[in-house]
C-alpha positions as CSV (number, residue, x, y, z in Angstrom):
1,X,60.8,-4.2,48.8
2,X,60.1,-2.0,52.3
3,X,60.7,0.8,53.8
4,X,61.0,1.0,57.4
5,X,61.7,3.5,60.0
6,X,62.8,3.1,64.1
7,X,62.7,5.6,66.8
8,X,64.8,5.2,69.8
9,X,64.4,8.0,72.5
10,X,61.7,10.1,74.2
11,X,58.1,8.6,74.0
12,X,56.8,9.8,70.4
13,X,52.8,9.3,69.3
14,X,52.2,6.7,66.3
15,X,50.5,9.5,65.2
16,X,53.8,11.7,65.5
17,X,55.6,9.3,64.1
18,X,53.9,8.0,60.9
19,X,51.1,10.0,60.2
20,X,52.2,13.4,60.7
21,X,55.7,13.7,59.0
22,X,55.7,15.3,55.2
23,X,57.1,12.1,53.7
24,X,56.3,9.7,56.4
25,X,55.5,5.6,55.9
26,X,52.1,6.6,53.8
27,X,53.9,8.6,51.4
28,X,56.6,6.3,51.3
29,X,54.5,3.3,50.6
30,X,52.9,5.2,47.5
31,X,55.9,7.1,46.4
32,X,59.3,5.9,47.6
33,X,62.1,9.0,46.4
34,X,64.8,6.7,47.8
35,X,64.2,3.3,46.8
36,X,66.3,1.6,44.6
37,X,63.4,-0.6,43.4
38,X,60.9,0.8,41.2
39,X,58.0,-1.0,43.6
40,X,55.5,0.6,45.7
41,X,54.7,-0.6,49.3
42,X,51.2,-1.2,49.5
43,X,51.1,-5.1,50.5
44,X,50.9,-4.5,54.5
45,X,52.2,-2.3,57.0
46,X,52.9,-2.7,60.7
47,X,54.2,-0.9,64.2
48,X,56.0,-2.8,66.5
49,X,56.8,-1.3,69.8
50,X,57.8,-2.3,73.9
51,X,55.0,-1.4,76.3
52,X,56.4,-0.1,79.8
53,X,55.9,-3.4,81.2
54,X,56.0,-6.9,79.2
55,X,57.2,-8.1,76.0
56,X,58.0,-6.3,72.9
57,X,54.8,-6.1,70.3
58,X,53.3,-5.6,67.0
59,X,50.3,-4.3,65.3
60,X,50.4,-5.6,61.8
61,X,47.8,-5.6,58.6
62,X,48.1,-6.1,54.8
63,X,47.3,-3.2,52.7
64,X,48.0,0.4,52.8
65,X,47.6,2.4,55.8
66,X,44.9,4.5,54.8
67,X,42.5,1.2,54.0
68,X,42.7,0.4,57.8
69,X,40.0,2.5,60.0
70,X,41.5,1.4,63.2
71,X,44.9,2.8,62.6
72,X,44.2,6.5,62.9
73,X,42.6,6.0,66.5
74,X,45.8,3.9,67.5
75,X,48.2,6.0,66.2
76,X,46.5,9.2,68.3
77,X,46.5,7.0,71.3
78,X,49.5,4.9,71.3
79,X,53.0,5.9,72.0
80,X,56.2,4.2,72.7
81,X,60.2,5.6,73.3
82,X,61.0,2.8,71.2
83,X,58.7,2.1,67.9
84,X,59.8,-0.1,64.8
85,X,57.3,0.6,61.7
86,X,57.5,-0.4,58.3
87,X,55.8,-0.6,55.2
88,X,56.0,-3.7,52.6
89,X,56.0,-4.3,48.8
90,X,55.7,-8.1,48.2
91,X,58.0,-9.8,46.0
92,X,56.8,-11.8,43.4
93,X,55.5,-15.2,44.7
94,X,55.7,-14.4,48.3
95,X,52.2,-14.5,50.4
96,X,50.2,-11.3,51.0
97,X,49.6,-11.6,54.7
98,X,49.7,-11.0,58.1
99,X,52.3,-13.0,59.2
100,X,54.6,-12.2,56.3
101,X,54.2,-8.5,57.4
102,X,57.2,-6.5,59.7
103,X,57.7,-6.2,62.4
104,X,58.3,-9.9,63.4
105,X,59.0,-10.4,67.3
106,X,59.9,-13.3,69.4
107,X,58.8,-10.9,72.6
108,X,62.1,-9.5,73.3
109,X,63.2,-8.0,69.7
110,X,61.5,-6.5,66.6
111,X,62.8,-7.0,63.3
112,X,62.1,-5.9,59.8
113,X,63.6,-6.3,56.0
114,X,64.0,-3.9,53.3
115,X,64.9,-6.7,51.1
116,X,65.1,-10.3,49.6
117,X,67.1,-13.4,50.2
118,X,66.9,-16.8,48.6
119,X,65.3,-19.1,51.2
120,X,66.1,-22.1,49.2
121,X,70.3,-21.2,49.3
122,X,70.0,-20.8,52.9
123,X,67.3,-23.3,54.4
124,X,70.4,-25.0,55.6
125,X,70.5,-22.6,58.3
126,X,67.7,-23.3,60.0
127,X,67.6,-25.0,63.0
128,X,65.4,-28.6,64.4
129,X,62.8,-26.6,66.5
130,X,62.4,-23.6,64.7
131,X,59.3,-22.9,62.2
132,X,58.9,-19.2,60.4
133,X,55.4,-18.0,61.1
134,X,55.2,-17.4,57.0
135,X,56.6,-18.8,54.0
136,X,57.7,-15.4,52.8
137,X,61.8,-14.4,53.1
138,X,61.6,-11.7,55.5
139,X,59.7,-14.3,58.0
140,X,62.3,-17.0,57.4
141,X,65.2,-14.1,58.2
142,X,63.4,-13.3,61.3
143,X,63.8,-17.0,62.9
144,X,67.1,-17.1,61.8
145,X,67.9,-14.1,63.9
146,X,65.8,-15.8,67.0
147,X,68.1,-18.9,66.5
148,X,71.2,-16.7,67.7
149,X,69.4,-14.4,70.3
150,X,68.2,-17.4,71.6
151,X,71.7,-18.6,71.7
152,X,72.8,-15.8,73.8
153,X,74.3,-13.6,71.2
154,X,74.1,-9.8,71.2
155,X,71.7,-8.6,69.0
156,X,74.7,-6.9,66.9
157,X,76.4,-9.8,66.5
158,X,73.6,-11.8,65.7
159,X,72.5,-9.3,63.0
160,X,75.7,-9.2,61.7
161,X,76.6,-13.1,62.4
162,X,73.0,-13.8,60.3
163,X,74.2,-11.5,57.1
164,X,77.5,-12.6,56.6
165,X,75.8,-16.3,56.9
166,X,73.3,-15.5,54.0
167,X,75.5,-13.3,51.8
168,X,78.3,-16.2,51.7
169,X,75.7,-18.5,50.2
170,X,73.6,-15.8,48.1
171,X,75.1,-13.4,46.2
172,X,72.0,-12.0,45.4
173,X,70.3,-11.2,48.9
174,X,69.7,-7.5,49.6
175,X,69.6,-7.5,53.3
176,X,68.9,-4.1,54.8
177,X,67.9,-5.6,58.3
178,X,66.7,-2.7,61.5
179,X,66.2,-4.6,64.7
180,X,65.8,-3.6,67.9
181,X,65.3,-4.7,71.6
182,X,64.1,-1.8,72.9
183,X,67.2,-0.3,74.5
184,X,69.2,-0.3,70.9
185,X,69.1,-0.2,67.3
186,X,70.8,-2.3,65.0
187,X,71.0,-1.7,60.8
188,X,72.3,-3.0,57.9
189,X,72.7,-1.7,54.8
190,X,73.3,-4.2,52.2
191,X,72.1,-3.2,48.7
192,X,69.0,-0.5,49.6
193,X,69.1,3.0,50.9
194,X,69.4,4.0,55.1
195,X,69.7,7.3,56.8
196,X,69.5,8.9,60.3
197,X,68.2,11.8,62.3
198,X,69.8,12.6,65.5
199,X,67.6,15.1,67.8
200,X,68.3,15.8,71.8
201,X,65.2,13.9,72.1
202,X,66.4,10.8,70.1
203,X,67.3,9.3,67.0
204,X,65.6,7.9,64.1
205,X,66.9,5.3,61.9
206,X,64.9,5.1,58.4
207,X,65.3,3.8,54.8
208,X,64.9,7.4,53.7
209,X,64.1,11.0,55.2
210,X,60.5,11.6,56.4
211,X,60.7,15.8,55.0
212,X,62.8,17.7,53.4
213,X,65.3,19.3,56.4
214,X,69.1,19.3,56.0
215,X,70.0,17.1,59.3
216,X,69.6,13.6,57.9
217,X,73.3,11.4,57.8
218,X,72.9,9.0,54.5
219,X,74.7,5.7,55.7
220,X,76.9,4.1,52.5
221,X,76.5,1.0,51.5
222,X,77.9,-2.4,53.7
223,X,77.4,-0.7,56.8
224,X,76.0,-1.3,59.9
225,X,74.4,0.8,62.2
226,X,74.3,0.8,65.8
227,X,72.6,3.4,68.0
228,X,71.2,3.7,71.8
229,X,71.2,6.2,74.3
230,X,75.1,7.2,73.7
231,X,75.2,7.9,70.3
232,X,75.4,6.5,67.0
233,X,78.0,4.2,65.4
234,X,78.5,3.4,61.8
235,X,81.0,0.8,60.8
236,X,81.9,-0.9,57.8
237,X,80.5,-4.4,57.7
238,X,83.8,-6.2,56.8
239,X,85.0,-4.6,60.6
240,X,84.0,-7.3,63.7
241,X,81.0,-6.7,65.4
242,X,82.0,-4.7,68.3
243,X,80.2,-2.0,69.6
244,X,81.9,0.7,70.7
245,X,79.5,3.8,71.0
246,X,80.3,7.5,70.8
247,X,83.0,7.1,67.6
248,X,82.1,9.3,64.9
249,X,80.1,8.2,62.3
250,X,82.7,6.8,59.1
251,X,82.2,7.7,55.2
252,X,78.5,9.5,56.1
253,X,77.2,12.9,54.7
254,X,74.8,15.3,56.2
255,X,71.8,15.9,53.3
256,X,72.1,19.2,52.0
């Protein structure tokens, strides 16, 4: 299992980010309070973001955070107005690795998974041409969801396209997905926990809160998520993937 977090707003420090918050990504990887799986997240951890100019990357390394020496210098120098991080707990038999570390990219979007699918039930979707940098789940999502950017879907219908695909064949996946291209965010939640700050500076989307203030919106289960400079939108999945900004959040509670 994961937990992951994006930002979506004013330019924020790493540092500011993931470091600094009371029950940030470090904490969360030791301790989760949220997660529905009693696992901790101490298998890799990365930070994805989209530089002013070029294509969307990623800074990603297995272990905890606190094992890599080059992360507290980065995360004081480093800053984005879009940043995807996330920590990862590796389900049995999957590799321990670089590549099977979020955020995955394809240079235009970030993805990560808090998690598991079958990749046996749902091989079948993957296209000629297409090869997942790792032979772990999340990985194989990830190329999935390239297939139908690539394809010239929009990145909430492609999120949402991709879990209807996987839940009709396995009944089993938990498929909390957070992507993002750098001008929105797009979440699912699909058996694990998501939540959401909303600031005048931004908003953060995040499997559960980094402190202990009152202005986090839980999202219910078989949602999805879509925010950008307008707003937030929550929707029940079974609705059709169309975004329309600005409507009031559905079925959500502020934490007390």
């Amino acid at each position: 299992m994961c937990r992951h977090f994006a930002w979506l707003g004013r330019d924020r420090s790493f540092d500011e980010l993931i470091l600094q918050p009371s029950y940030g990504l470090p904490r969360q990887a030791a301790r989760p309070r949220w997660q529905q799986i009693d696992l901790v997240n101490r298998d890799g951890f990365g930070v994805g973001w989209f530089p002013a100019e070029g294509r969307a990357v990623s800074y990603r390394r297995t272990g905890p955070i606190e094992s890599d020496p080059d992360f507290l210098t980065l995360a004081q120098e480093m800053s984005g107005g879009c940043v995807l991080g996330a920590v990862r707990g590796a389900s049995p038999g999957m590799p321990i690795e670089e590549a099977a570390t979020a955020p995955f990219t394809n240079g235009t979007c970030l993805l990560s998974l808090n998690g598991h699918l079958n990749v046996e039930k749902t091989l079948h979707l993957l296209e000629p041409g297409y090869e997942p940098e790792s032979t772990c789940d999340a990985a194989f999502l990830a190329t999935l969801l390239w297939q139908r950017l690539d394809a010239g879907r929009p990145l909430e219908f492609a999120v949402v396209e991709l879990l209807r695909d996987i839940t009709a064949v396995d009944s089993n996946a938990c498929l909390n997905m957070l992507a993002t291209d750098g001008v929105r965010i797009v979440a699912t939640t699909w058996g694990e926990t998501l939540c959401y700050r909303v600031s005048p500076n931004g908003v953060l989307v995040a499997s559960e809160p980094h402190d202990d203030l009152g202005d986090w919106v839980r999202v219910e289960d078989r949602r999805v998520v879509v925010a950008d400079a307008y707003g937030v939108d929550v929707r029940p999945l079974e609705q059709a993937p169309e975004t329309v900004l600005g409507v009031p959040a559905m079925g959500d509670d502020v934490l007390a």
